[in-house]
N, C-alpha and C positions, 0 to 999 in steps of 0.2 A: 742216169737212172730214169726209165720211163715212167709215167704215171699211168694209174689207174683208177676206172671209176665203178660205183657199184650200184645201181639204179633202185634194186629192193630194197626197201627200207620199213620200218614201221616204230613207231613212236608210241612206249610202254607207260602206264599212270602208275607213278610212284612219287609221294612226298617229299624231300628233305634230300641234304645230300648226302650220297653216299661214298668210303673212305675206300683208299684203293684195293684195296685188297677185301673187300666185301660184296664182291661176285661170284659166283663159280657157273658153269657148266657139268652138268650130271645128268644122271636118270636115278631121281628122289624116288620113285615108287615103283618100279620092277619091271615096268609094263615096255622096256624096249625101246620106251622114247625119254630122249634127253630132255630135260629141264635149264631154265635159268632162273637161277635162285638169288634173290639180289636184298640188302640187308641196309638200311638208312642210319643217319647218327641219330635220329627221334625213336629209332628203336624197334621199327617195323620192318617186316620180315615178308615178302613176298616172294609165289614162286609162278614165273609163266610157259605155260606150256603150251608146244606148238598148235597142235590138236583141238585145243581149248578155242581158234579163230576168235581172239578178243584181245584187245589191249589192257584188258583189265585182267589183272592176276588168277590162278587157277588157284591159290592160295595162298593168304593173307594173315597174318598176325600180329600183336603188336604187345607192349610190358617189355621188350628184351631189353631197355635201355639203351646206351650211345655202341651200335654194332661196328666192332674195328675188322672183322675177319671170320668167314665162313667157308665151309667146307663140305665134298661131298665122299664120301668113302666105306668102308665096309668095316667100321670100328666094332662093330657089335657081333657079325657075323660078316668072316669074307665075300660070301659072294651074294651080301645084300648088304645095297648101301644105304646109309645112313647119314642124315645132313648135321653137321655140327655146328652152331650159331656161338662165336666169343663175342663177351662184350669188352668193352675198356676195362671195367671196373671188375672182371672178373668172374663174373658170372656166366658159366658153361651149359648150353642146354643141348640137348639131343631132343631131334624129331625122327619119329619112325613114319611110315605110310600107314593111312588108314585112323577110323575111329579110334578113340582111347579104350582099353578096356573098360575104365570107370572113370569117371569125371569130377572131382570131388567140388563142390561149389566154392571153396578159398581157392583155387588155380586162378591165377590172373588172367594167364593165356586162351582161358577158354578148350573149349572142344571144335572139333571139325571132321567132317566124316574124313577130308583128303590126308590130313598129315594131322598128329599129334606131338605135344611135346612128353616124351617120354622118361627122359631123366633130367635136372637140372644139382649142379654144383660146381661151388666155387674153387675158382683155382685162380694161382697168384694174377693180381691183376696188370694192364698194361701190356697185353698180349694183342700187338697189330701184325703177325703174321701166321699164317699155318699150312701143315699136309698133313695128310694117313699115308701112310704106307708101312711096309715091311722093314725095319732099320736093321734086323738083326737075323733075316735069312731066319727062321723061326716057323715063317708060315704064318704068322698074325701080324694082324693092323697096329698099328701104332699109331698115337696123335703128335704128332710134332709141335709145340709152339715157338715162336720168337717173341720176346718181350722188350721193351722199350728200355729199359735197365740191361743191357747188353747180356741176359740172360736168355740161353734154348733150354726148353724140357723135353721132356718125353713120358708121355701116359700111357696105358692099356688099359682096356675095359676088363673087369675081372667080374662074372655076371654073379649074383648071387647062389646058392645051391637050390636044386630043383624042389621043390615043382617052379622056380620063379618064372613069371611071364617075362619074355622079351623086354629089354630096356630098365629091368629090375638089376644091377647092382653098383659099380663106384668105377670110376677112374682112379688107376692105381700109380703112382708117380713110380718111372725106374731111374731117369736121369734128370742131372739138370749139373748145364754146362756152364760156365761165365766166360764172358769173350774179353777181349782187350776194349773189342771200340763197339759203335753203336751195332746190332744188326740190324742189317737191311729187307734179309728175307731168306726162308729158310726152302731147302729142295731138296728130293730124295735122287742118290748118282747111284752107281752101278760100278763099278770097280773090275780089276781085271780078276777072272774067275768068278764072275757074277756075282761076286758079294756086295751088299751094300752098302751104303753111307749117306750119314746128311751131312749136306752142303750149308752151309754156312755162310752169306754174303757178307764181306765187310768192308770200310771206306776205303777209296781207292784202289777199287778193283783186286780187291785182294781176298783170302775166304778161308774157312777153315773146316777143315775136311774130317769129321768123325765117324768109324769104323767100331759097333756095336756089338759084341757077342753074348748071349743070356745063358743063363745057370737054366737049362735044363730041366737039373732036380728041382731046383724052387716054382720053376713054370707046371711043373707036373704037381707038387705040392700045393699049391698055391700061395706058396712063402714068400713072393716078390717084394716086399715090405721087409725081412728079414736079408736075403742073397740077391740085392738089386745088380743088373748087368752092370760088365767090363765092357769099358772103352777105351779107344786108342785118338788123339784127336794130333790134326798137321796142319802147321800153318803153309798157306800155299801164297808167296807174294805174287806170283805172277811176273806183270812186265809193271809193276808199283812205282820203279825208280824212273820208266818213260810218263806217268802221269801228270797232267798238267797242275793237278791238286792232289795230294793224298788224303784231304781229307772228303772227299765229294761221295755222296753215299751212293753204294753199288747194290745190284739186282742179279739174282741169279734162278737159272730152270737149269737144272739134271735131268739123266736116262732120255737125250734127245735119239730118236730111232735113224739107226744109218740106213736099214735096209739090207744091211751085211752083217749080222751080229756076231762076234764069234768071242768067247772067254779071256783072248789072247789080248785085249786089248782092252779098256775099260771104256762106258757109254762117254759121248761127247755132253760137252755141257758150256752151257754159255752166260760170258757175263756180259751186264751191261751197267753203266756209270751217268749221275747223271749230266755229269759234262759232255755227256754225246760218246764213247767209246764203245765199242762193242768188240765183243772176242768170243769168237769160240777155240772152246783149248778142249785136247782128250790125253789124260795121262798127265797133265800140267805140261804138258806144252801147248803153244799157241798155236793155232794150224792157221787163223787169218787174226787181223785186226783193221776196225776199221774205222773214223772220226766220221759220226752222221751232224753234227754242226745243229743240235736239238737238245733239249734239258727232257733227256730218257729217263720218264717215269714207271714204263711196266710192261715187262719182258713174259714170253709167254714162246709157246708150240705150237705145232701143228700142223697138219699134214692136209695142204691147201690143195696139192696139186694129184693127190690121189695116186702117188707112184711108192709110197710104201714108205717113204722120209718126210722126216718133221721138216718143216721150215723155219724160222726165227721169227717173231713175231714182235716188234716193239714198236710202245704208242708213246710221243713227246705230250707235255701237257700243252701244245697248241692244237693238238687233235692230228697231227703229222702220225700215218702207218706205216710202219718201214715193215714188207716180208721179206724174208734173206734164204736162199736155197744155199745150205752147204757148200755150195762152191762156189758162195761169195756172189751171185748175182741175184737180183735184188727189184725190185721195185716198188714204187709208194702210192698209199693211200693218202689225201687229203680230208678231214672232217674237219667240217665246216666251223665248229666251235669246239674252244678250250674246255677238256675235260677232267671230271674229278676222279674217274676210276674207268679202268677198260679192259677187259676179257677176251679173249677168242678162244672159242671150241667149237664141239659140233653138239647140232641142236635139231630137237625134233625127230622123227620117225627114219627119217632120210640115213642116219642122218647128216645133215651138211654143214660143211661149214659157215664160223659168223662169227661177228664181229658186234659186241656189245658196249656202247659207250655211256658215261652216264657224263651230263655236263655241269655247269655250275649252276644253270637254271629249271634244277630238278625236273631234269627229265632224262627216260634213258634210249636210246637211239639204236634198234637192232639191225645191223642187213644179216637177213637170213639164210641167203643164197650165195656165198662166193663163189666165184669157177674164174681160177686162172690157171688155166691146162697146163701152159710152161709156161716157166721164169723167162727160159730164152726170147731171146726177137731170132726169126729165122728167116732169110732173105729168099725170095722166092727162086731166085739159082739152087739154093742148099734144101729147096722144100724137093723141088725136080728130081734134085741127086738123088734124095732119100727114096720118091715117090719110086724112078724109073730108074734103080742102079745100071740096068744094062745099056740105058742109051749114050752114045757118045757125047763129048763136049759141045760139039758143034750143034750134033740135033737136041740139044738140051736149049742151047743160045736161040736156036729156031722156035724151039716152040716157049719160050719165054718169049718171045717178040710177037711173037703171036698171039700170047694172050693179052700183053698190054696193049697191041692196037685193036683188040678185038673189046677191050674194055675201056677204051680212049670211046672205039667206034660207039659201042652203045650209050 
């Protein structure tokens, strides 16, 4: 496996450390450029933007308490999103963009012209993982949480009746699951005929797969408190009995993009354990498996190389990057020091991809720029072939010799 290095770098001011899953990548306030929103255990909530050319946050806030897990998503309105802030202890806040309407002087949080906090409440505490998405083919957001008590829920924003201003009304609980073992970490998959489901990570690579469908009438009603949705949930072992621990806690990302998409099959999804294991399986079967010999703490996406497919994305707590193309090749990032939470998405106007690390010496470490064009290594006989198909073998041999002694000569 090759390595790789990444020379842009920039070092962000943030206090305290931050828990892994208290990152995200997004665009907080509408304007076309992505954000990184980053959330501390002292309870401070900062967000930096590209544009902003500062180390110093584009917006800052602080009262949330010990932040286990943040989100960016369209909970209020699909196609404006909305950052969600959970704390340990349960306490749920929503920031919209922009001034407050009104500012009442008992707010803790204060006001700010960039972002405000626009609804706060509680929900059960002990909530260190989350997504939004669509669970139930519906057309609306959903808040997914995972809970330390080996319990997932499931909320909706239900807004208040009009005239109410944005961020005026409650999260409305429709599920709430209990697993066998701890969870690890919760993802939204894609199933075949594009229905969806949440993922379910649990120990030793193993996960449980729940299939959502809502009443309809109660959604049109707004009875969801009265006709909460039907669920179907499956336990999926996987390859649990080749595990070197069953009990070692596993990470999991759904709806990874092939590039091929078609109904017939349902999206790939990948686990990752932290005994080093990695899989990606589609349909519950395993299409590769692989031992990276690393205590893999946080699995992620993305689409590094600009050809339309995610890559695999996972960071060891020694600061080791493993990206993995679909077909199993692969290359590594080295960071320099052990981290405590780490990200990658794309960031800024661009926008591009990056890689956001926070360490144990409160600080958070961005490259903002990655370009690895291909995964492949391509041997310059196989770059010729591609460059010149109609030249023979021979004058292929000539002018490769050519150019190395013409690149010895200078």
């Amino acid at each position: 496996m090759r390595a790789v290095c990444f020379n842009e770098r920039r070092e962000l001011e943030i206090q305290g450390p931050v828990l892994k899953n208290a990152m995200a990548f997004g665009d907080v306030d509408g304007d076309g450029e992505l954000e990184l929103v980053v959330g501390n255990e002292s309870g401070e909530l900062a967000i930096f933007k590209d544009s902003f050319h500062s180390v110093k946050p584009w917006f800052q806030s602080s009262g949330f308490k010990m932040i286990s897990a943040v989100g960016i998503g369209g909970l209020i309105e699909p196609d404006k999103n909305t950052v969600v802030v959970v704390s340990g202890d349960g306490w749920c806040h929503i920031l919209l963009p922009g001034p407050a309407p009104s500012c009442p002087s008992d707010v803790p949080l204060g006001c700010d012209n960039n972002m405000h906090v626009a609804h706060i409440q509680c929900i059960p505490p002990n909530t260190h993982c989350l997504f939004m998405g669509d669970i139930d083919g519906d057309g609306q957001v959903e808040l997914v949480v995972g809970l330390t008590d080996r319990v997932v829920r499931s909320y909706r924003w239900q807004p208040d009746p009009p005239p109410a201003l944005p961020g005026e009304g409650r999260l409305v609980s429709l599920n709430k699951w209990e697993a066998a073992n701890q969870v690890g970490s919760v993802s939204l998959g894609r199933e075949m005929g594009g229905q969806p489901s949440v993922l379910v990570s649990q120990p030793g690579g193993t996960l449980l797969k729940i299939m959502c469908t809502t009443n309809q009438y109660a959604v049109q009603e707004n009875s969801l408190d009265e006709a909460p949705p039907t669920s179907k949930i499956d336990y999926c072992p996987l390859s649990s009995s080749r595990m070197r621990s069953p009990n070692v806690s596993t990470e999991i990302v759904g709806s990874i993009r092939t590039g091929c998409e078609n109904d017939e099959k349902g999206s790939p999804y990948t686990v990752a354990t932290t005994d080093g294991t990695l899989m990606l399986v589609q349909d519950e079967n395993i299409l590769w498996s692989i031992q990276l010999h690393r205590q893999l703490f946080s699995l992620t996406k993305l689409d590094i190389t600009g050809d339309g497919k995610d890559e695999i994305v996972v960071c060891s707590w020694d600061g080791q990057t493993y990206i993995l193309g679909q077909d199993q090749i692969s290359v590594r990032f080295q960071f320099e020091e052990s981290v405590s939470s780490f990200c990658a998405g794309r960031y800024g106007s661009g926008p591009l991809p990056c890689f956001a690390y926070s360490t144990f010496n409160d600080k958070i470490i961005l490259f903002p720029n990655i370009k690895i064009p291909n995964l492949r290594i391509r041997t310059l006989d196989t770059y010729m072939s591609e460059r010149f198909p109609n030249m023979s073998k021979e004058e292929r041999r000539l002018l490769v010799q050519k150019c190395l002694y013409s690149t010895k000569i200078n």
